[in-house]
TILOKE-745531 format. One line per 3 residues: number of its first residue (from 1); their letters; for each residue x, y, z of N, C-alpha, C. Coordinates in nm, 3 decimals. Last residue first. Layout:
% residues N
NUM) a) X:Y:Z:X:Y:Z:X:Y:Z; ...
This chain:
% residues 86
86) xxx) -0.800:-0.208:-0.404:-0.860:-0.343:-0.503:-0.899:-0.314:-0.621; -0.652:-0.076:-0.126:-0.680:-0.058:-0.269:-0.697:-0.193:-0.348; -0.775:-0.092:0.216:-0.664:-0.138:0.069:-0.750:-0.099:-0.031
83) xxx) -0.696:0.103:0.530:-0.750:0.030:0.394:-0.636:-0.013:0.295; -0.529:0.134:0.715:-0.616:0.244:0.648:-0.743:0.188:0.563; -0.392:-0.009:0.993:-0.454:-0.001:0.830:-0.512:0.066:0.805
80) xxx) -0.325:-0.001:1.263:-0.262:0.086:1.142:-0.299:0.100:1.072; -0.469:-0.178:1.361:-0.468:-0.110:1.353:-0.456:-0.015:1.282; -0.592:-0.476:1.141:-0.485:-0.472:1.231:-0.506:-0.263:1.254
77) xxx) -0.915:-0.564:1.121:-0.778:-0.535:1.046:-0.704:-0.464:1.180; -1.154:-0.624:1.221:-1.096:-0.717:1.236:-0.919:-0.677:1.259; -1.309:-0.402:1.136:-1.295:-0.432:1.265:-1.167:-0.505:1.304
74) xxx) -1.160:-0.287:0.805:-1.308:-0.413:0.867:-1.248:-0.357:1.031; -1.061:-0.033:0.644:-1.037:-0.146:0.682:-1.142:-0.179:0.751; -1.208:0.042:0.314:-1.132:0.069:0.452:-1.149:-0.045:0.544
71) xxx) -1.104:0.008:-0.039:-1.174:-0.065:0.087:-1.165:-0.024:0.213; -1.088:0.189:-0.282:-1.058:0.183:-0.205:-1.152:0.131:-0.135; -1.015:0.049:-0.659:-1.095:0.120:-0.520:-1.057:0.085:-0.435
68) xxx) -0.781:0.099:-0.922:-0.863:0.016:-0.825:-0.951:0.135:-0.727; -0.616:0.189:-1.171:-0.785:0.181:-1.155:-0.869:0.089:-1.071; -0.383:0.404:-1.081:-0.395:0.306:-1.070:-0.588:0.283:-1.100
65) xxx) -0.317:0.645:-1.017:-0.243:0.611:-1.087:-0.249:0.425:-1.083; -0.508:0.808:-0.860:-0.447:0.889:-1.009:-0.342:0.787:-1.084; -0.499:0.649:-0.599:-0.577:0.662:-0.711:-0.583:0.732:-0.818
62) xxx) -0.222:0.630:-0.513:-0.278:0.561:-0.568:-0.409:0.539:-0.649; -0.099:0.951:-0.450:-0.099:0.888:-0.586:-0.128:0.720:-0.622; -0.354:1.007:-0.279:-0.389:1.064:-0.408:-0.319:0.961:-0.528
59) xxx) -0.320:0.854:-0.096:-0.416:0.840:-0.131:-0.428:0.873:-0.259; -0.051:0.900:-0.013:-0.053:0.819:-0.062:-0.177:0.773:-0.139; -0.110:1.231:0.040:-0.017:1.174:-0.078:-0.034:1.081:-0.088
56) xxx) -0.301:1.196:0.266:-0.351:1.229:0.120:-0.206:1.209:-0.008; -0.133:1.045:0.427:-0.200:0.984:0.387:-0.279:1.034:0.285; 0.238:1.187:0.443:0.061:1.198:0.468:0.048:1.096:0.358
53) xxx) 0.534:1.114:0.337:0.455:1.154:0.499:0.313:1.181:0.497; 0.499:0.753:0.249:0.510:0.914:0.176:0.484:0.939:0.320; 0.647:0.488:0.035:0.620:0.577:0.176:0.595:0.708:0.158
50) xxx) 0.564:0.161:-0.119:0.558:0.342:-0.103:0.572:0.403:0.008; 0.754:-0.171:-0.138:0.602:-0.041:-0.070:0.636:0.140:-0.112; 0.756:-0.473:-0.178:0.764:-0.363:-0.281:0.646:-0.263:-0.150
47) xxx) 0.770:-0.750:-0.164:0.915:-0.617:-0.079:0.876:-0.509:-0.148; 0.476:-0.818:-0.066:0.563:-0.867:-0.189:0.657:-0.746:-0.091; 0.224:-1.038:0.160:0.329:-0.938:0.121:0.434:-0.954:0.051
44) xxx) -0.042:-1.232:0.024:0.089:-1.243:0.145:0.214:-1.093:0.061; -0.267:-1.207:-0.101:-0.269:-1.210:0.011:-0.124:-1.236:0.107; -0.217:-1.242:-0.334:-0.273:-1.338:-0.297:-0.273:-1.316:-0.133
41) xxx) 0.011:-0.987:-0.273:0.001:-1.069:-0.422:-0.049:-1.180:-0.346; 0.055:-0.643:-0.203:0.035:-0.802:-0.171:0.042:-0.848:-0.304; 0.258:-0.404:-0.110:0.197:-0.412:-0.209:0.175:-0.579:-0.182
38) xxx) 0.165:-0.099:0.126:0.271:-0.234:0.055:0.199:-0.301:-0.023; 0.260:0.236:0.164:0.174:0.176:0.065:0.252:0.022:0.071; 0.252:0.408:0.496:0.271:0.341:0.408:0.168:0.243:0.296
35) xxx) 0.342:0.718:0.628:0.171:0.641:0.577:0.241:0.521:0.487; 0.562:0.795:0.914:0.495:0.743:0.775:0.394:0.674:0.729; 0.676:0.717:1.191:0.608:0.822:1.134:0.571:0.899:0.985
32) xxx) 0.717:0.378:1.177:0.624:0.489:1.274:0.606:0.580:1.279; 0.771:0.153:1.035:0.741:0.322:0.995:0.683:0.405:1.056; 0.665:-0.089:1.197:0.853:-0.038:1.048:0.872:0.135:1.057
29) xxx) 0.423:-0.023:1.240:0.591:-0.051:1.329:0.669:-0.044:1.244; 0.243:0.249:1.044:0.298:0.096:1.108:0.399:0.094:1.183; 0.126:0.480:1.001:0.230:0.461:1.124:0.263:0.340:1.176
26) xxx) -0.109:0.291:0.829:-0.088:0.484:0.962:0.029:0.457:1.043; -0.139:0.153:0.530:-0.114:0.166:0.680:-0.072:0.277:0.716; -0.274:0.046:0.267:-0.244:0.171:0.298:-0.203:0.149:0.473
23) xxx) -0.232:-0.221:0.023:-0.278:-0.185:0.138:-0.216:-0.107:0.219; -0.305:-0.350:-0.243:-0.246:-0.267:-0.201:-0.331:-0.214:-0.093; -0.273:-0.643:-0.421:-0.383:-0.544:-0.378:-0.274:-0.496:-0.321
20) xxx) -0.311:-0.854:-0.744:-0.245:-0.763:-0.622:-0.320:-0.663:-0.575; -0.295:-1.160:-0.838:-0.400:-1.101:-0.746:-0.343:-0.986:-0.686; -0.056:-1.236:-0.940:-0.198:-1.299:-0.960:-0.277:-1.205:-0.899
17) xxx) 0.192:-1.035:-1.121:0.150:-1.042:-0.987:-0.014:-1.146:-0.980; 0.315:-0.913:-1.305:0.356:-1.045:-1.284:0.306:-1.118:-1.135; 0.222:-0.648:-1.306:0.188:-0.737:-1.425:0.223:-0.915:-1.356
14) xxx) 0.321:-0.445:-1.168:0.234:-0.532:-1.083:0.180:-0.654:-1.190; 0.604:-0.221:-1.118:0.548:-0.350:-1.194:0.458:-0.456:-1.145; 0.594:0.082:-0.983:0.569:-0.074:-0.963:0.518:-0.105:-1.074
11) xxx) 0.529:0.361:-1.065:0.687:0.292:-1.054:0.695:0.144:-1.068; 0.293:0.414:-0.914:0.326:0.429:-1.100:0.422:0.328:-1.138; 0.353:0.430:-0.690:0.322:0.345:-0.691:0.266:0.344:-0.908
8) xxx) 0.667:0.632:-0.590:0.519:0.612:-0.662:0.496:0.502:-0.689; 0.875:0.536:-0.521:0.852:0.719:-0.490:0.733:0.717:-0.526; 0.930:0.230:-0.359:0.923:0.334:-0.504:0.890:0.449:-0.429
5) xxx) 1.182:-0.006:-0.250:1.113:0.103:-0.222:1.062:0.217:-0.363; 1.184:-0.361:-0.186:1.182:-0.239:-0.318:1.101:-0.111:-0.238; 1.332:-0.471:0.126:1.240:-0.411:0.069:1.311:-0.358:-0.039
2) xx) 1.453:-0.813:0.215:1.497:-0.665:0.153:1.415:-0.590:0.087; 1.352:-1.023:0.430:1.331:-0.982:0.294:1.368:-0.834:0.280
């Protein structure tokens, strides 16, 4: 799948989405020296993510630009994760 890349998560169209959440990762494997934003829909990944180099940029512009909260991740969640936005 060919990623949408935005500069902001403003940028994304999430209207056509059932359920979207957004979930923050530390240096995933795609991106090993980037905070990334990807964006779900029911729980399975859409091509749409944010990259920024720190995690207060991605922090900030998902919550200045969006009216979810932040979850941090459980035990369970895969390393990298930071949390998601709900």
């Amino acid at each position: 799948m060919k990623e949408k890349r935005a500069d902001s998560i403003s940028e994304v169209d999430m209207r056509g989405l059932f359920m979207p959440v957004i979930a923050v990762y530390e240096h995933p494997e795609d991106f090993p020296d980037k905070y990334v934003a990807r964006v779900f829909d029911v729980g399975q990944p859409t091509d749409t993510v944010v990259i920024k180099d720190s995690l207060l940029d991605i922090q900030r512009d998902i919550g200045e630009n969006t009216c979810r909260i932040f979850v941090p991740r459980g035990a369970e969640d895969v390393r990298s994760l930071v949390g998601v936005w709900v």
